[in-house]
N, C-alpha and C positions, 0 to 999 in steps of 0.2 A: 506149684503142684496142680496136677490136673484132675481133670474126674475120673481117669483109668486108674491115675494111681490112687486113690482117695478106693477105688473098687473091689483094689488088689489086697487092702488092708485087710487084716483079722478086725473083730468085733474090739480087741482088748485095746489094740494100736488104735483104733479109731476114737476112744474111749479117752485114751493119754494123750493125742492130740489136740481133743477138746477143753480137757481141760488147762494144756500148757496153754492154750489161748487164751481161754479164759482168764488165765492168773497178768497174764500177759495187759490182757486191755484194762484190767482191774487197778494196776499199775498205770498205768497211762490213764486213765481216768484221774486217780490221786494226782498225777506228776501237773494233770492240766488245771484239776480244781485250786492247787496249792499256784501256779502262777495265775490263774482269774483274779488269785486272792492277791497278789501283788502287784497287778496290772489297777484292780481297780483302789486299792491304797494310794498308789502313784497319781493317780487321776483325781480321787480327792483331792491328796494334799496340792495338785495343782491349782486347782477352780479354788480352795482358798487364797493360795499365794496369788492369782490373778486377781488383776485389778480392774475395776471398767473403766472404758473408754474417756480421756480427757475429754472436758468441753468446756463451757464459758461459764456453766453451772456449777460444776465441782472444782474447777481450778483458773486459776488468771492467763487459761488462754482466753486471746481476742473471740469475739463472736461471726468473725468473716472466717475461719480457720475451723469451724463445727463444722460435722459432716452434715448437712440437709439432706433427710432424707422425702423421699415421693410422696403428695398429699393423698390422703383417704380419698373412698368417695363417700364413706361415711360422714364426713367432717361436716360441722355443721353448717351450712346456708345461711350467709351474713346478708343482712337487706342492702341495695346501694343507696344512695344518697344521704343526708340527713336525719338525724332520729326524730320522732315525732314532735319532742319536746326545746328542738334549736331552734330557734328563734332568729329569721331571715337576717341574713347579714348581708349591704347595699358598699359600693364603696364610696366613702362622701365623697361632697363636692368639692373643689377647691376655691375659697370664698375670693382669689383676684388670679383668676384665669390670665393667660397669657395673651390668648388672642381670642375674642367673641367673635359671631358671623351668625349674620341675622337672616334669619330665610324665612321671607313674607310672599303672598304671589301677588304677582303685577295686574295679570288679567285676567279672569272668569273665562274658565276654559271649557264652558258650555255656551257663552255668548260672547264670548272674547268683548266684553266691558273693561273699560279699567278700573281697577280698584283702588279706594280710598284707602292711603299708608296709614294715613292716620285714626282709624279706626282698628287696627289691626289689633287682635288679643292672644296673646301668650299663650299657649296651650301645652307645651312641651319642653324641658331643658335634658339637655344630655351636655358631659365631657368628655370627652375622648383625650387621652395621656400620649404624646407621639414625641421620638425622641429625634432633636434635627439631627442633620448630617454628621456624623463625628470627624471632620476634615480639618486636619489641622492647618493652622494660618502662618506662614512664614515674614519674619517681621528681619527687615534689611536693615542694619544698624552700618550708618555712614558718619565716620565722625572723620570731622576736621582742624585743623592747625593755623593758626595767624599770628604774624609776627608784626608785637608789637609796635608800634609808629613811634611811640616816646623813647624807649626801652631799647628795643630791637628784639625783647626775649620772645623765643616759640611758646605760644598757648595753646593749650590742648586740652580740654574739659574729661571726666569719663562721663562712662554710659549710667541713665539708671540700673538699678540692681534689678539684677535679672535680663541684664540684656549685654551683660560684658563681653568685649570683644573676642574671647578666647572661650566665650562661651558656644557652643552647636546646636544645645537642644535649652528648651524652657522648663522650669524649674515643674508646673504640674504634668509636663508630657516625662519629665524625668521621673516625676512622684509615679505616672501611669503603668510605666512600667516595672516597675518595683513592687506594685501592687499586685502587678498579672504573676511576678515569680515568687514575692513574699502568698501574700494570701490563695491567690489560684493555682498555685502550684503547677506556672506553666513552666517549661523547661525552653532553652534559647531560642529552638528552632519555633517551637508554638508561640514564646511572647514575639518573637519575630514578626513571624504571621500574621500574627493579632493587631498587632502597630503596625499593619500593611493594610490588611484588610479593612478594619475597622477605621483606623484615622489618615488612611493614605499616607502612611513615613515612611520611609525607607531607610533601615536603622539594621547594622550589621550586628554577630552577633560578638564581637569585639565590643561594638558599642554600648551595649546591652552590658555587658560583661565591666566596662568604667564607668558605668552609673552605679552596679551595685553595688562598687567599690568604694565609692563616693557615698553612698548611702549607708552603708555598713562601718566605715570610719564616724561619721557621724552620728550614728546611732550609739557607738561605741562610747564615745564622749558625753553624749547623755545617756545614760542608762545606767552611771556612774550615780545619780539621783534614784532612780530606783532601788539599786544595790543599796543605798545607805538606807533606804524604807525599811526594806526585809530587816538590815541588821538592828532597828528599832521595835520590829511587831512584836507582841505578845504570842502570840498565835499563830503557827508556821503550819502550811502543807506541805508535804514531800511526797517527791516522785521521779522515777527516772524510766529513762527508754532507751531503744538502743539505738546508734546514730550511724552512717556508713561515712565517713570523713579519708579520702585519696585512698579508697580502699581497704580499709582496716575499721573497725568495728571500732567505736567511740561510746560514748555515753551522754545523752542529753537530761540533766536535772533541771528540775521546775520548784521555784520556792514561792510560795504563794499565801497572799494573809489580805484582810480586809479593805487594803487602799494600794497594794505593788503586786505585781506578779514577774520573776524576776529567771530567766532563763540561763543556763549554761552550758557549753559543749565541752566535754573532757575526754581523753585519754582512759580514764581508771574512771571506778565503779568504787572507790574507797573512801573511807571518813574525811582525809585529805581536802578532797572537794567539799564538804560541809566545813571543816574550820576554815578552812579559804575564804569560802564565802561568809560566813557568820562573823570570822573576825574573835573578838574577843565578848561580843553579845552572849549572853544566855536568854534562851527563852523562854518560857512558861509555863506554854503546853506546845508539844510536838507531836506533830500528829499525822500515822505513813504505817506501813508497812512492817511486816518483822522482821524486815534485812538486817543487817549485824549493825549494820554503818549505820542505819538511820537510829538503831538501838542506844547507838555511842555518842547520837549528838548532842549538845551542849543545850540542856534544856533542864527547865523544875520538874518537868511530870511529864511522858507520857502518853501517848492516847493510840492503840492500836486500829488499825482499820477493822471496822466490824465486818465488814466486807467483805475482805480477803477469807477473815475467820467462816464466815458463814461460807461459803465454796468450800472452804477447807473439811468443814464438817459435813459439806455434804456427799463431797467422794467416800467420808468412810460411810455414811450411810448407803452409798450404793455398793459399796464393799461388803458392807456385812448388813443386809438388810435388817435383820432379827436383833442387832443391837441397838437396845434404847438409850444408849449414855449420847452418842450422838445427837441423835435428835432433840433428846432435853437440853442440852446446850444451845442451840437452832433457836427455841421454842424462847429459852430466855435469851438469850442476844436480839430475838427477833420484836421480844416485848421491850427492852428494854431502848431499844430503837422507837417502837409508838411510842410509847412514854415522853421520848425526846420531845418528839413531831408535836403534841399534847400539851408540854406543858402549861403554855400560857392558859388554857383550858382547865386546869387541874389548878385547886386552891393549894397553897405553898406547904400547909401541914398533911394534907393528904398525898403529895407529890413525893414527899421526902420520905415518905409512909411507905408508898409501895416500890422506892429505892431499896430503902433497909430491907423490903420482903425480897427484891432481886438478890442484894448482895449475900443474903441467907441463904437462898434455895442452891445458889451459884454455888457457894462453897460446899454446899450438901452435894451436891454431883460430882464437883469437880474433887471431892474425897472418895470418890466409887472406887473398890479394887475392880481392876481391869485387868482385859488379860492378852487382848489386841495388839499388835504393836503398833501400827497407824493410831490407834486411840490413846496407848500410851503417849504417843509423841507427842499429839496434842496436848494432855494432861500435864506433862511436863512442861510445855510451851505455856500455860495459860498458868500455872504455881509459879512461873519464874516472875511471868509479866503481869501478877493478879492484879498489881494496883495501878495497871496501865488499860485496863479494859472499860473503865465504867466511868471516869474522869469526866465524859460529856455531859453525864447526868448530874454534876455538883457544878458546874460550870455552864452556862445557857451559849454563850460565845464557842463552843467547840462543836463540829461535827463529830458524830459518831463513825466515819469514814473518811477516807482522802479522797474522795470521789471528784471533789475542785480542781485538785490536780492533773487525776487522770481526763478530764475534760480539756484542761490546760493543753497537755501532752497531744492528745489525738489529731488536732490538724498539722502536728509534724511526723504524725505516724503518717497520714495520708501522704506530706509532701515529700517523706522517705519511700511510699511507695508508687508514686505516680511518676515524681521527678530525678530519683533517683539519690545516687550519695552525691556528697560534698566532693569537687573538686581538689578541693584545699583547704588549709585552717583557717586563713580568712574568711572565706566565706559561710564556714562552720560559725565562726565565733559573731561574724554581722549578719549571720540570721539570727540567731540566741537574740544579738542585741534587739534587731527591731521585732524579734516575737516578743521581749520583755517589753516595751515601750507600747505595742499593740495591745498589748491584752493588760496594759496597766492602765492605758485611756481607755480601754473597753469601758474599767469599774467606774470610770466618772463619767460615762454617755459619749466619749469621742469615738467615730468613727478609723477605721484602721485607714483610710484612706487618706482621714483629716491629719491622723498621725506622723504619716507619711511625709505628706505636701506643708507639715509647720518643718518638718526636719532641710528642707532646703528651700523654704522661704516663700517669699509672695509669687506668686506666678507672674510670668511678663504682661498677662491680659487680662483687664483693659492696658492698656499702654498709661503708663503713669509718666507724663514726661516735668 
């Protein structure tokens, strides 16, 4: 419609126009108010159904897999060096040095006199820590044959141990290497490298590849003494991870108690691998996670990771900020964890004092009606498992976490992600063995190295003839 025609109208027509419009936009006003009213319904109930963002806080992701994000320049200004109150730290001496050298001056280098040695007085020690050449020493093993004069029989002696004719490499240069792919998690081509570089070998990675072979059959053999540890302890950690073995997704379990730490590679994720390993043992206290399987293991009692529980409580508080059933839960798990840390500090009647006050206040929350469903969940999780939550505190020998374990676990989380998967099942199953053997001389002061180099014996050097 134009403005000629709008001119051409009578006053009455102009009149009935206006107002079919009018009724017109009045209508579409309602039709738009009433979907606002639907659009933002939808929107709520979204941002409640949303959840925030995982992270290492709220859930058992790793803390390399958080998103970092960009520092302030707010943040606060940390001072560098030492705080006022550290106390200088020198690195001793070593009381029978390897080699002394004594620097006196000869002659007075304003009158070129000579000077008397024997008056000379000490003013200064320093040591300096210097590592010789790491070049390894090729030892020719010649053996011979004589036939006896009486007899006529051929004689023929063997070699000391460690230097057998069918032998190529020496038992610590064989440990060296093992060490660079068991603990540094070098892969072929780098421990290659490494035994080039560093010690002058030239060692394929074939070769590389029949030591670990050799290492991993032997480790296998002893670690059959470990196994039987675990199936004796009282007190068990559990924990698993995931493993990449000829391509396929595996499972690595860690069973771990005061005097063994005891590894394994599997197939499944199932209770299977616990009665395997356990045997016909039962034990005491079990102490892991709330996985189903580790729920089913063969144990008196119990002890949930407080851990796990704490992240878990904490998503629902970032889910529903304005809910306090969460947080009270936090608040007592979190005391009842100092308590632990404590008690040798806390006389025995006062300790067991403000146990009873936990086990009360716990059950007073954990009876809240709720109306959440993440909060439910938990509520339900913590009535099933109530007499598995607090067990550290009647028992001084339990952590209140598995936290042992997943310490156990992480340097084969590194060497899953630095060196990659397992080739094969063998050498799935002969790393288990010698991370079980490593980290069970950790608990008595041996070195993984030491552990290493007793698994194939004396070294050739010195030369023991």
């Amino acid at each position: 419609m134009t403005r000629l025609d709008l001119a051409q109208m009578s006053q009455d027509e102009m009149m009935d126009l206006i107002l079919a419009q009018a009724q017109q936009v009045a209508k579409l006003i309602e039709q738009n108010a009433k979907m606002q009213a639907e659009i933002d319904a939808l929107r709520m109930k979204l941002d409640k159904s949303k959840k925030p963002p995982t992270n290492s806080g709220n859930s058992s992701q790793p803390p390399s897999r958080d998103q970092k994000s960009n520092a302030t320049d707010k943040r606060k200004k940390h001072k560098h060096g030492p705080a006022r109150s550290h106390t200088k730290y020198e690195r001793p001496f070593v009381a029978q040095p390897d080699h002394i050298i004594e620097i006196k001056p000869t002659t007075c280098k304003k009158c070129q006199t000579v000077l008397d040695q024997a008056s000379a007085v000490l003013v200064d020690v320093n040591q300096v820590t210097e590592l010789p050449q790491a070049k390894a020493e090729v030892i020719e093993v010649r053996q011979y044959s004589i036939n006896c004069s009486c007899c006529g029989s051929l004689q023929k002696d063997k070699p000391p141990v460690g230097l057998e004719m069918e032998r190529a490499f020496g038992n610590r240069l064989e440990a060296t290497v093992v060490y660079y792919r068991q603990e540094q998690h070098m892969s072929y081509v780098r421990a290659r490298s490494a035994m080039q570089n560093l010690h002058g070998v030239e060692i394929s990675e074939g070769g590389i590849d029949k030591i670990m072979q050799r290492a991993g059959a032997r480790a296998i053999e002893n670690v059959k003494v470990v196994e039987a540890d675990i199936q004796q302890s009282a007190v068990i950690y559990r924990d698993e991870t995931t493993s990449r073995v000829d391509s396929n997704t595996f499972w690595q379990w860690v069973f771990s108690s005061a005097t063994a730490v005891f590894h394994v590679i599997r197939f499944n994720r199932s209770v299977d691998v616990i009665k395997d390993t356990m045997g016909d043992h039962k034990a005491k206290v079990w102490i892991s996670d709330c996985y189903g399987a580790q729920m089913n293991a063969p144990s008196q009692e119990h002890q949930l990771c407080l851990a796990h529980q704490l992240r878990n409580l904490q998503a629902v508080v970032e889910q529903y900020p304005k809910d306090f059933w969460a947080r009270h839960m936090q608040i007592l798990l979190r005391y009842a964890i100092h308590l632990h840390n404590h008690r040798q500090k806390i006389p025995e009647p006062v300790f067991f004092s403000k146990v009873e006050r936990i086990e009360r206040l716990f059950d007073k929350v954990l009876n809240q009606t709720l109306d959440k469903p993440d909060t439910l969940r938990l509520q339900k999780r913590y009535r099933k498992y109530r007499t598995s939550l607090f067990v550290f505190l009647y028992r001084p020998d339990v952590s209140p976490t598995n936290n042992v374990s997943e310490r156990y676990l992480r340097p084969s989380v590194i060497h899953r992600k630095v060196a990659g998967c397992f080739r094969s099942r063998w050498g799935a199953k002969g790393y288990a063995a010698l991370k079980s053997l490593i980290d069970t001389g950790a608990l008595s002061g041996v070195s993984p190295f030491q552990v290493i180099q007793n698994l194939f014996g004396h070294p050739a050097l010195p030369i023991r003839v």
